[in-house]
C-alpha positions as CSV (number, residue, x, y, z in Angstrom):
1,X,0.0,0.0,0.0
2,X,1.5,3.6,-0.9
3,X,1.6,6.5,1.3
4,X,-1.4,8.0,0.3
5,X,-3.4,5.4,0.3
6,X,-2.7,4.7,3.6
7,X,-3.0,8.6,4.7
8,X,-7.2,8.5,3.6
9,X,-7.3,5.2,5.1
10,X,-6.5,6.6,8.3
11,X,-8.1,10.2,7.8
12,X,-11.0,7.8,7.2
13,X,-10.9,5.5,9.6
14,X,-9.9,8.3,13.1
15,X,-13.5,10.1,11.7
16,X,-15.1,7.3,11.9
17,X,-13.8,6.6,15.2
18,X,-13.8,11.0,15.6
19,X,-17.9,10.0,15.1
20,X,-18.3,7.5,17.9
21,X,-16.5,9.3,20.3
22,X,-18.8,12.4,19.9
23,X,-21.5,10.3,20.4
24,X,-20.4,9.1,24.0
25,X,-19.3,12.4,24.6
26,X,-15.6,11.4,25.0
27,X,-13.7,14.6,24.5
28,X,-10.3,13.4,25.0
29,X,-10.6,10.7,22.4
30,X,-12.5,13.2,20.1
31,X,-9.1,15.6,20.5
32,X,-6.9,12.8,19.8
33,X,-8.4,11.3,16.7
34,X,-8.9,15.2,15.6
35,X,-4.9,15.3,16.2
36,X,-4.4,12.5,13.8
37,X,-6.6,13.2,11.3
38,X,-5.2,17.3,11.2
39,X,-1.3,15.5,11.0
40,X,-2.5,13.3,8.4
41,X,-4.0,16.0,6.3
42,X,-0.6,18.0,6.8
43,X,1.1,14.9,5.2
44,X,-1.0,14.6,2.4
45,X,-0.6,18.2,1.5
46,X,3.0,18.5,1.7
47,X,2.6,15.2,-0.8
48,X,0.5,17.2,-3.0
49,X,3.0,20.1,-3.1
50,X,5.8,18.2,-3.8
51,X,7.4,18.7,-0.5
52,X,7.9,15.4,0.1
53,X,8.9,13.2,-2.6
54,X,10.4,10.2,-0.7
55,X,10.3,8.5,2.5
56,X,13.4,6.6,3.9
57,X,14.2,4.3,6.5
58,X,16.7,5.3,9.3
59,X,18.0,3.1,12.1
């Protein structure tokens, strides 16, 4: 799976779970999945722009 698959898979996925935590009125796992979802959007966009081109492993 690439990158940005993977990035709307989870953007997806934490609003879903963003959703149920509404619901029960859990605001600290509301915040957190909010957290994800904004850091996940921040990746994509820096994809989009051509920011980042590349990821590499480091040990």
């Amino acid at each position: 799976m690439d990158l940005v698959s993977y990035l709307h898979d989870e953007i997806n996925f934490l609003t879903e779970q963003m959703n149920e935590a509404e619901k029960d009125h859990n605001s600290s796992m509301r915040f957190l999945c909010d957290a994800r979802i904004e850091e996940a959007k921040h990746i994509l966009k820096k994809i989009d722009a051509g920011d980042i081109t590349q990821l590499t492993k480091t040990e």
